[in-house]
PAGU-53683 format. One record per atom (N, C-alpha, C): atom name; residue number from 0; x, y, z. Coordinates in nm, 2 decimals, m for minus. Atoms other than C-alpha are relative to their C-alpha. Example, Ala and Ser with C-alpha at 12.3 -4.5 7.8 and 13.67 -1.06 7.14 Angstrom:
% residues 2
<N, 0, <0.09, m0.12, 0.00>>
<CA, 0, <1.23, m0.45, 0.78>>
<C, 0, <0.09, 0.12, 0.00>>
<N, 1, <m0.09, m0.11, 0.00>>
<CA, 1, <1.37, m0.11, 0.71>>
<C, 1, <m0.08, 0.11, 0.08>>
//
This chain:
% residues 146
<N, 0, <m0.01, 0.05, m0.13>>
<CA, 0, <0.04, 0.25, m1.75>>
<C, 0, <0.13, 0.05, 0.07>>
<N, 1, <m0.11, m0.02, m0.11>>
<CA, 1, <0.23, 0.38, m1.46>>
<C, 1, <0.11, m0.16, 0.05>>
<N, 2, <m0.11, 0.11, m0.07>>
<CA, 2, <0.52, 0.13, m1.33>>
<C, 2, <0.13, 0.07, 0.11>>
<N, 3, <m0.07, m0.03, m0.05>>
<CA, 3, <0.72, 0.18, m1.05>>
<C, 3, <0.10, m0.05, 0.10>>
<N, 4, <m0.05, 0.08, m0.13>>
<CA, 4, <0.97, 0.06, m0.78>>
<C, 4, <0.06, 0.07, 0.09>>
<N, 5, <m0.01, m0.10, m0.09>>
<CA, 5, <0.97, 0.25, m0.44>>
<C, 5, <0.11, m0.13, 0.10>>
<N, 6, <m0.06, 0.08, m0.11>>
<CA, 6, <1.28, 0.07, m0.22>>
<C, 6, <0.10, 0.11, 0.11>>
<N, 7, <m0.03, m0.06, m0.12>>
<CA, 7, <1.37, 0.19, 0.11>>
<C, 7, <0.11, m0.10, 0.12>>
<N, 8, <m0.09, 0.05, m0.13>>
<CA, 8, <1.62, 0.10, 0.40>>
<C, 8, <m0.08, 0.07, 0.13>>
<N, 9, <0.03, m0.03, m0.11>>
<CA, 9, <1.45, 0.11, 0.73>>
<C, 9, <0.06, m0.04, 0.11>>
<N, 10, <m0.11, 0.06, m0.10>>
<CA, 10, <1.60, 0.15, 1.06>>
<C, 10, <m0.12, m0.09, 0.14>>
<N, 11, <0.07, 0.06, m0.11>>
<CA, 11, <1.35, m0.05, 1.19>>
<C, 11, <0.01, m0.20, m0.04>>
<N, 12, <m0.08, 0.14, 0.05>>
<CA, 12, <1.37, m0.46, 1.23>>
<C, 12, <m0.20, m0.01, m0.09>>
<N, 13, <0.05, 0.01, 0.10>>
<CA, 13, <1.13, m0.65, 0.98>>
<C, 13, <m0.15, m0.08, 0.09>>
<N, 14, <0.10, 0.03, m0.09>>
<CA, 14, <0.84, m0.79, 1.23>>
<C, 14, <m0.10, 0.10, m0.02>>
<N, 15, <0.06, m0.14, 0.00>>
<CA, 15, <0.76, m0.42, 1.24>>
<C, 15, <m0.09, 0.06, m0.11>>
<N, 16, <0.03, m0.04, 0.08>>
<CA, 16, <0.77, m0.33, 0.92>>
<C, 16, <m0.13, m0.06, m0.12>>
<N, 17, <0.07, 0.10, 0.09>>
<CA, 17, <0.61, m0.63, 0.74>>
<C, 17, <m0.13, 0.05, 0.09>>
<N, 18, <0.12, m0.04, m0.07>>
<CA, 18, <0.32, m0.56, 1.04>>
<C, 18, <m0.05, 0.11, m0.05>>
<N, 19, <0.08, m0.10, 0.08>>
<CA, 19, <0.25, m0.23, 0.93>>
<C, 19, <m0.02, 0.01, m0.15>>
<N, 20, <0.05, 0.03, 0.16>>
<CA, 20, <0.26, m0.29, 0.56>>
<C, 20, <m0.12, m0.09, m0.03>>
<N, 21, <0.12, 0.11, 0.01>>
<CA, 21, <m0.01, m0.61, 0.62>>
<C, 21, <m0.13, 0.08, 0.06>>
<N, 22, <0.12, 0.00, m0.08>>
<CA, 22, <m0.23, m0.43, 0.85>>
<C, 22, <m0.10, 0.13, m0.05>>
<N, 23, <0.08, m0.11, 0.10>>
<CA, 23, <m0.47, m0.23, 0.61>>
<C, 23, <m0.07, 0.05, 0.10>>
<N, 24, <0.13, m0.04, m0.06>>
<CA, 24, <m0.70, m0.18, 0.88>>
<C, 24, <0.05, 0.19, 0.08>>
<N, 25, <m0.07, m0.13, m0.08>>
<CA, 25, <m0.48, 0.10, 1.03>>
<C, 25, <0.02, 0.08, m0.08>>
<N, 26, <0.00, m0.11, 0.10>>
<CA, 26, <m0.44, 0.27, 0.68>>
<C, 26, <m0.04, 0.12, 0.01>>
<N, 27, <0.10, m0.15, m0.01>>
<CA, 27, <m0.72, 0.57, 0.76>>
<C, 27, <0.07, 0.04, 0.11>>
<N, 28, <m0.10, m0.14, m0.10>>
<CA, 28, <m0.49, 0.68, 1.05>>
<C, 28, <0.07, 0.04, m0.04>>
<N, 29, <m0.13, m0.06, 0.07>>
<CA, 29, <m0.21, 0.74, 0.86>>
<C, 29, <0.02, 0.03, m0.11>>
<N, 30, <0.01, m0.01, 0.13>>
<CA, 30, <m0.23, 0.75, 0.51>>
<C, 30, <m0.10, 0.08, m0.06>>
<N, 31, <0.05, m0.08, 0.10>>
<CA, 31, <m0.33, 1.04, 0.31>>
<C, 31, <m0.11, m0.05, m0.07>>
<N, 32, <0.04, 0.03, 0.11>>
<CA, 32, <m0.61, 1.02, 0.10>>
<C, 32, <m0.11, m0.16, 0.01>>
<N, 33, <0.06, 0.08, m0.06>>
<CA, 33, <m0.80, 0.72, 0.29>>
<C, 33, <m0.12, 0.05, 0.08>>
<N, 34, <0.13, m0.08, m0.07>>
<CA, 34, <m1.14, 0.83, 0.38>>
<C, 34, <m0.08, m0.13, 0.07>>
<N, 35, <0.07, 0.06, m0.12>>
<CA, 35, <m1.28, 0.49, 0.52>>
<C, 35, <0.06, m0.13, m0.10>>
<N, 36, <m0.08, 0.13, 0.05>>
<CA, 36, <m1.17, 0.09, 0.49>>
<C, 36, <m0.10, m0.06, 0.06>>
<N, 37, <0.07, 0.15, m0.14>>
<CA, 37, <m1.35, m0.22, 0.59>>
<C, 37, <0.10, m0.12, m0.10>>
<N, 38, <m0.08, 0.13, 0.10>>
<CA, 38, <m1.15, m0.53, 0.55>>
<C, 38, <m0.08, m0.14, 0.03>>
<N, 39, <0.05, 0.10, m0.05>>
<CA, 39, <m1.30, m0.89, 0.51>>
<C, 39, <0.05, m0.13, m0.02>>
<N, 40, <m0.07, 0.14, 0.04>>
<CA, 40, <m1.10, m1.22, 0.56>>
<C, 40, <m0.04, m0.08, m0.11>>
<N, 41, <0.04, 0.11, 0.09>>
<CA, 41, <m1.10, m1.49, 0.30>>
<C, 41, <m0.09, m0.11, 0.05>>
<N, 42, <0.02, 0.05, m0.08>>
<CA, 42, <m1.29, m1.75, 0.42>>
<C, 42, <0.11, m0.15, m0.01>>
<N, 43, <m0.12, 0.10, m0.02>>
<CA, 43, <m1.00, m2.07, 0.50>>
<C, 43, <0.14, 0.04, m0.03>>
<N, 44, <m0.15, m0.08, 0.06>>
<CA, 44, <m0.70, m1.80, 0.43>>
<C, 44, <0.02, 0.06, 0.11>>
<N, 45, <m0.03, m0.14, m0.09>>
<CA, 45, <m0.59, m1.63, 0.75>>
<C, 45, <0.09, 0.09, m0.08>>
<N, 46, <m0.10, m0.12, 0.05>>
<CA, 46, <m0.32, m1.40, 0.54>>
<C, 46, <m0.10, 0.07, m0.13>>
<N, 47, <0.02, m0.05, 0.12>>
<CA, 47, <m0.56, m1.31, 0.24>>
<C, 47, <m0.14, 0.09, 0.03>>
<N, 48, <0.14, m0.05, m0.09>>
<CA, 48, <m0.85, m1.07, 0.27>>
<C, 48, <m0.04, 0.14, m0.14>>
<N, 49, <0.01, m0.13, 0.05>>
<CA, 49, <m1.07, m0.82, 0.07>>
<C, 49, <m0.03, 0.14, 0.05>>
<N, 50, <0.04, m0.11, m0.03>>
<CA, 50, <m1.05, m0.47, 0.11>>
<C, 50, <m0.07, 0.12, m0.09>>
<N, 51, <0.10, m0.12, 0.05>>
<CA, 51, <m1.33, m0.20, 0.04>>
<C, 51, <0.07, 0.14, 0.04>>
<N, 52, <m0.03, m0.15, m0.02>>
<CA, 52, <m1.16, 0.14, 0.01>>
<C, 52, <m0.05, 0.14, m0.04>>
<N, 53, <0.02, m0.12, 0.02>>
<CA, 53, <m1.26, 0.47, 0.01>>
<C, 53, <0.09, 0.10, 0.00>>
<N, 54, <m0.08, m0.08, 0.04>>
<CA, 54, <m1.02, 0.66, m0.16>>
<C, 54, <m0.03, 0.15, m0.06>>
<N, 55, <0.02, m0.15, 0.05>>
<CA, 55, <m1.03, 1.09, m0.16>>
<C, 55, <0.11, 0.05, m0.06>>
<N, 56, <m0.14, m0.06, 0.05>>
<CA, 56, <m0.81, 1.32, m0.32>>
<C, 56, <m0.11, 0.13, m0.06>>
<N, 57, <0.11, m0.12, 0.04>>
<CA, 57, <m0.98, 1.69, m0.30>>
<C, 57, <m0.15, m0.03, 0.00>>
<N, 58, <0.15, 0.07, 0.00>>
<CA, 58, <m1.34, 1.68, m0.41>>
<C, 58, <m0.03, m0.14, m0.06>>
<N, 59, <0.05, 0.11, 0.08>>
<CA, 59, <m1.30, 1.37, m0.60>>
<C, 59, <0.03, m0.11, 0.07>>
<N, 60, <m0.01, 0.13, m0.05>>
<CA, 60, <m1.37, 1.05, m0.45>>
<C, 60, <m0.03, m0.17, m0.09>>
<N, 61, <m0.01, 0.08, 0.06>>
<CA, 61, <m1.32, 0.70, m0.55>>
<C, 61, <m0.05, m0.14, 0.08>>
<N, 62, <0.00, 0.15, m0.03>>
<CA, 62, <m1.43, 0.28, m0.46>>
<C, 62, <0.10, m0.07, m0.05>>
<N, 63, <m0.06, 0.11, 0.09>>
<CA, 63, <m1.18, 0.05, m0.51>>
<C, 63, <0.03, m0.15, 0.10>>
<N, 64, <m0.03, 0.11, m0.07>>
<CA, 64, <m1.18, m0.30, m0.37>>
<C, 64, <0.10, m0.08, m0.06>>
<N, 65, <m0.05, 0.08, m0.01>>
<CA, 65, <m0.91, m0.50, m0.32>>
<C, 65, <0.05, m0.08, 0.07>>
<N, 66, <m0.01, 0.13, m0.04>>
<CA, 66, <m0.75, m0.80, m0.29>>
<C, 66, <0.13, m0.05, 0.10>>
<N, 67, <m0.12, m0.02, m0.07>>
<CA, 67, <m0.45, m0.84, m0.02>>
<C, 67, <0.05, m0.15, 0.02>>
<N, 68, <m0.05, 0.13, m0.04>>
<CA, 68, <m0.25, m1.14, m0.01>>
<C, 68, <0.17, 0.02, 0.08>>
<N, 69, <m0.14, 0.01, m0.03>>
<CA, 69, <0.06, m1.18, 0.26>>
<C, 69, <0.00, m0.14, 0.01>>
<N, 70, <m0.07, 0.08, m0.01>>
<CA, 70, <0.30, m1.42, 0.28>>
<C, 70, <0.11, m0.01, 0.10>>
<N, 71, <m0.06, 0.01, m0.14>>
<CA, 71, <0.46, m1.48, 0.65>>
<C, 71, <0.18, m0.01, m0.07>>
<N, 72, <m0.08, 0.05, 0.02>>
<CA, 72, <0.69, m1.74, 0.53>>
<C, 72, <0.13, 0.10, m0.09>>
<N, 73, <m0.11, m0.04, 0.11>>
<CA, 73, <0.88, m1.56, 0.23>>
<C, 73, <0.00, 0.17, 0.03>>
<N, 74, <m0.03, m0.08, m0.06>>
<CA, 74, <0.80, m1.24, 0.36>>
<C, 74, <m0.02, 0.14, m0.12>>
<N, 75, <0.08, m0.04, 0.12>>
<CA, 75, <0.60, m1.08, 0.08>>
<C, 75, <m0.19, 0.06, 0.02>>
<N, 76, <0.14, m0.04, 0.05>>
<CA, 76, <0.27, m0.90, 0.01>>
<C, 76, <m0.06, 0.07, m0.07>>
<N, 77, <0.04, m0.01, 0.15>>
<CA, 77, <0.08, m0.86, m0.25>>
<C, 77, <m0.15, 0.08, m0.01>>
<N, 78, <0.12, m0.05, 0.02>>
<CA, 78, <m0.21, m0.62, m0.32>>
<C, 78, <m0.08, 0.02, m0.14>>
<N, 79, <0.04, 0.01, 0.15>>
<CA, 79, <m0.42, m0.62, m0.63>>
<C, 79, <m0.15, 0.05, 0.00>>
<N, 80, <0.14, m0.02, m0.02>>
<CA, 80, <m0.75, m0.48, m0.72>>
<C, 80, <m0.06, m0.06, m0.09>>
<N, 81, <0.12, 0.07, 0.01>>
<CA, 81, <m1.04, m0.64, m0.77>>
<C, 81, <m0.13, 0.02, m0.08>>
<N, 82, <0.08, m0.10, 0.04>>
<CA, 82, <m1.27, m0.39, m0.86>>
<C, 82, <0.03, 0.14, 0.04>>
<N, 83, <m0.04, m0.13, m0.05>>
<CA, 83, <m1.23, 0.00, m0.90>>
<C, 83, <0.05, 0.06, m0.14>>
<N, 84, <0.00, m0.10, 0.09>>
<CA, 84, <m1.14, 0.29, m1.11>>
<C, 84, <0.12, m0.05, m0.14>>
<N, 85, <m0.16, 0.00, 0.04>>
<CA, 85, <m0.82, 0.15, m1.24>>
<C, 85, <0.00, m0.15, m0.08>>
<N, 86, <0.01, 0.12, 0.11>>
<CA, 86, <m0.76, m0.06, m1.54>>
<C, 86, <0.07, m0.12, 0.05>>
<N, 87, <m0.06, 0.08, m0.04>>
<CA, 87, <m0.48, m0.22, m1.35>>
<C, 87, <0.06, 0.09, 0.15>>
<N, 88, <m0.03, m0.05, m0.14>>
<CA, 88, <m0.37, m0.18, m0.99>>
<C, 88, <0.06, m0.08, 0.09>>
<N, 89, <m0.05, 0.08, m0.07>>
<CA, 89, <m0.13, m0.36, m0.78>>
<C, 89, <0.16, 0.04, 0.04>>
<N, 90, <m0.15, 0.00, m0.11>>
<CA, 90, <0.17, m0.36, m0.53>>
<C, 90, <0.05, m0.10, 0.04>>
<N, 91, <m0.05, 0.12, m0.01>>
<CA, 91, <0.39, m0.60, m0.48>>
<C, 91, <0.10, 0.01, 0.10>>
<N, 92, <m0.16, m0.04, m0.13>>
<CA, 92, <0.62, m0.57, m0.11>>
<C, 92, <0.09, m0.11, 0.02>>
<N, 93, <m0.12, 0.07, m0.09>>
<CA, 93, <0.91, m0.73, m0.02>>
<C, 93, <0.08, 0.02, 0.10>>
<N, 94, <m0.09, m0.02, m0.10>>
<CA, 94, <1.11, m0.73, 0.28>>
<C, 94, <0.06, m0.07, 0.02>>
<N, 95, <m0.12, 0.06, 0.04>>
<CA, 95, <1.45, m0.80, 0.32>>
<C, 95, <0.07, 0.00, 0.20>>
<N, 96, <m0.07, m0.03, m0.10>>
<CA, 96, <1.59, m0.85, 0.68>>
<C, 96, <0.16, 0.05, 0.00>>
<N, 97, <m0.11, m0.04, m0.02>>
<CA, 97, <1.93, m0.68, 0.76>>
<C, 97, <0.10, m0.06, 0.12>>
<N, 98, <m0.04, 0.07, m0.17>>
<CA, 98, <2.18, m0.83, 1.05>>
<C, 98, <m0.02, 0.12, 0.07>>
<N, 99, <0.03, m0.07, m0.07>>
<CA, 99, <2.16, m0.50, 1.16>>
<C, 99, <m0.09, 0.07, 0.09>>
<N, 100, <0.13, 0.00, m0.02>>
<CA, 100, <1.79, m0.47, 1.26>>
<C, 100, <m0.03, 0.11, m0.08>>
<N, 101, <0.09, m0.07, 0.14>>
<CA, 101, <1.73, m0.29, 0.96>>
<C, 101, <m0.08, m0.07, m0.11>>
<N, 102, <0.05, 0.10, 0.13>>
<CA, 102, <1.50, m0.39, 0.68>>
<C, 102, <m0.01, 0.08, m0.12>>
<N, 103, <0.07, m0.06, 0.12>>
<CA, 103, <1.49, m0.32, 0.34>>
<C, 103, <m0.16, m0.02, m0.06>>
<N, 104, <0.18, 0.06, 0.03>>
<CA, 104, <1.12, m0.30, 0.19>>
<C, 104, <0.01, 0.07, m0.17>>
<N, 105, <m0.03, m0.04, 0.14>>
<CA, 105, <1.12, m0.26, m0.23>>
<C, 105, <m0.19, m0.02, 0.01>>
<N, 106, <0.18, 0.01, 0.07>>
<CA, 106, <0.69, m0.24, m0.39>>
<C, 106, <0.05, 0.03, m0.12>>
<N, 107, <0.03, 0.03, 0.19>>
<CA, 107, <0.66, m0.31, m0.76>>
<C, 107, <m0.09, 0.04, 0.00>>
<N, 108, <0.16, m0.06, 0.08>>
<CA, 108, <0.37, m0.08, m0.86>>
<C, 108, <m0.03, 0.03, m0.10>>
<N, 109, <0.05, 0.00, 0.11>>
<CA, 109, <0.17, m0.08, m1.13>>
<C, 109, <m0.15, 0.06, 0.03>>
<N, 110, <0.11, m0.06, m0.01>>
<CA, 110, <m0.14, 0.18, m1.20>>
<C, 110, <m0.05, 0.07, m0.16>>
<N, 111, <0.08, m0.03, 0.09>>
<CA, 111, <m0.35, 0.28, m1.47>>
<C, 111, <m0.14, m0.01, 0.02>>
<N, 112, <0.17, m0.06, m0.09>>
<CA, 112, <m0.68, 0.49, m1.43>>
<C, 112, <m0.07, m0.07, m0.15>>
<N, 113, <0.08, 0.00, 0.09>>
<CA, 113, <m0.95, 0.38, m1.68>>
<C, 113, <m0.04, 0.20, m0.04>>
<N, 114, <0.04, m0.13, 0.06>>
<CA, 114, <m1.08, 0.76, m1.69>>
<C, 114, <0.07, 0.06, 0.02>>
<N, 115, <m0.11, m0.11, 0.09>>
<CA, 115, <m0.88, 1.03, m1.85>>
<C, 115, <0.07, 0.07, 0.10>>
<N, 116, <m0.01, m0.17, m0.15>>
<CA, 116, <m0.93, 1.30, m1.58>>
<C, 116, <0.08, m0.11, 0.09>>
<N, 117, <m0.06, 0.08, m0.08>>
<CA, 117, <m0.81, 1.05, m1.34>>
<C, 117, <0.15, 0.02, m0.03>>
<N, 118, <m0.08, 0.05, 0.02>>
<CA, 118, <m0.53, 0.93, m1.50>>
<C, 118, <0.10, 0.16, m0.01>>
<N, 119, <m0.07, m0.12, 0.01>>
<CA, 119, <m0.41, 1.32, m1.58>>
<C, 119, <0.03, 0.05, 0.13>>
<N, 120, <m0.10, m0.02, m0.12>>
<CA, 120, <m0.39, 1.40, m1.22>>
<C, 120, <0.05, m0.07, 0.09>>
<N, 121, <m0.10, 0.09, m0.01>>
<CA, 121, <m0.23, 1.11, m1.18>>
<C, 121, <0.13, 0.04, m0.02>>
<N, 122, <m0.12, 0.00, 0.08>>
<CA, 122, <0.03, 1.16, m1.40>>
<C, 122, <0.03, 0.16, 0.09>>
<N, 123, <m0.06, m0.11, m0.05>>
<CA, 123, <0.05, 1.51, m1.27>>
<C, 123, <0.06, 0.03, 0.14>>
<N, 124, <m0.02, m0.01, m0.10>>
<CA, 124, <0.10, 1.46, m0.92>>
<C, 124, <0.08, m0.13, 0.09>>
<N, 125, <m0.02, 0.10, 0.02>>
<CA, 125, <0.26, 1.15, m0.94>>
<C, 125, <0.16, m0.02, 0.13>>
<N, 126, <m0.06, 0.02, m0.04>>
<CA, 126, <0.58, 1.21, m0.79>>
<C, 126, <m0.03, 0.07, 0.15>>
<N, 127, <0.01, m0.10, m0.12>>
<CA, 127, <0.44, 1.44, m0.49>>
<C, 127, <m0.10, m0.12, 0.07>>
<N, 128, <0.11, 0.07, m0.04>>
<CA, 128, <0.17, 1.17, m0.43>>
<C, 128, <0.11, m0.09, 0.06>>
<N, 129, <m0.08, 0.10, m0.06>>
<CA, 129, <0.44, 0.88, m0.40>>
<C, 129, <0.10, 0.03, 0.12>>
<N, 130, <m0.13, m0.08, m0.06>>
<CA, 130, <0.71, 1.09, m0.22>>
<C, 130, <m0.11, 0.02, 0.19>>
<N, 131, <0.03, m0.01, m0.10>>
<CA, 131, <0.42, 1.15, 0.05>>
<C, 131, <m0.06, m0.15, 0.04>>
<N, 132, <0.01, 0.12, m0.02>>
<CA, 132, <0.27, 0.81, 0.07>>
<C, 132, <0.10, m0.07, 0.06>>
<N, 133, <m0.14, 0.02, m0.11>>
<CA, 133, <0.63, 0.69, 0.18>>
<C, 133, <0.04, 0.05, 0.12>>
<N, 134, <m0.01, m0.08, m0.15>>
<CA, 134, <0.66, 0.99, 0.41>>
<C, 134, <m0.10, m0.10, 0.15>>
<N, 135, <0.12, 0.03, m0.11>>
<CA, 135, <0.35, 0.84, 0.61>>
<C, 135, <0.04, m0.11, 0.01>>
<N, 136, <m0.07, 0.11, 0.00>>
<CA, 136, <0.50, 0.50, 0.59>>
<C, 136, <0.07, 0.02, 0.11>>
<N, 137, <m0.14, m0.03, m0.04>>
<CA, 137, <0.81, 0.61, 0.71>>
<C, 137, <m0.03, 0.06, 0.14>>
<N, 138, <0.04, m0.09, m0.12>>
<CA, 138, <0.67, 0.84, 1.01>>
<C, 138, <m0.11, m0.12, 0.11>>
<N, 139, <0.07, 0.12, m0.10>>
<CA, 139, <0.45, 0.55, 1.12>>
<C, 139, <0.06, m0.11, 0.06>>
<N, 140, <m0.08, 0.11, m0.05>>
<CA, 140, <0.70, 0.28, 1.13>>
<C, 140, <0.09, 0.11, 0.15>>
<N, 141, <m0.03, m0.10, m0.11>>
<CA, 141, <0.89, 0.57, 1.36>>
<C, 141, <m0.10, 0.01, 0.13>>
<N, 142, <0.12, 0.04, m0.12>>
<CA, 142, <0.56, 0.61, 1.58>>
<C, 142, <0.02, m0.15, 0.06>>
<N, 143, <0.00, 0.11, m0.06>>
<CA, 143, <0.56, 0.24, 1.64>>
<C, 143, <0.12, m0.04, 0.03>>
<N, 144, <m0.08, 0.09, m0.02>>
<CA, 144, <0.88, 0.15, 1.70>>
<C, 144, <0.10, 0.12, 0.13>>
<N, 145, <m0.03, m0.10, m0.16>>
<CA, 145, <0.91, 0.46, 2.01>>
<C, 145, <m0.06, m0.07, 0.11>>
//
């Protein structure tokens, strides 16, 4: 099992940030590797919701539904999957307000493919995959906050 912890200083304030990290629905504009989403509320949960993704990478495509839970108040969200290729799968965000309208944002990830091939170019591409995943982050929060 993969384990990771991606933390960032953004020079953006934390309304923003926390927004775009919650709003899966906008993922297929920006995010690599996102070939189609549908998300569906909990029913009596406005913050928790499952999402159906269609994740590509070259010719090989994947299903993975999961489970998204934020947290306004404490300022947290939590992704986990549900169903999907991956023996274990989940992200864990936090945001940190700054006085200076900066925010820090840390994710605790954790990944592990059930099949082999998977998990090999996984492991192989692992740091080019994360490194761009943040790019797109990082250039979006930028977009939205011109």
């Amino acid at each position: 099992m993969a384990s990771f912890r991606i933390e960032r200083t953004l020079p953006y304030p934390i309304d923003t940030v926390y927004r775009l990290v919650g709003d899966m629905e906008q993922y297929p504009a920006f995010l690599p590797g996102i070939a189609a989403l549908d998300v569906t509320p909990l029913a009596g949960d406005a913050d928790s919701f499952d999402v159906d993704v269609k994740v590509g990478w070259r010719m090989l495509t994947e299903r993975v539904q999961l489970r998204l839970t934020r947290d306004p108040e404490a300022q947290t969200i939590r992704m986990a999957q549900v169903k999907g290729p991956c023996r274990a799968l989940s992200a864990d965000w936090q945001f940190i307000p700054q006085g200076d309208g900066q925010t820090i944002i840390t994710a605790d990830v954790e990944i592990d493919f059930k099949n082999p091939i998977l998990r090999g170019l996984y492991q192989a591409n692992q740091e080019r995959l994360i490194f761009r995943l943040i790019g797109a982050f990082e250039a979006r929060a930028a977009a939205l906050s011109a």
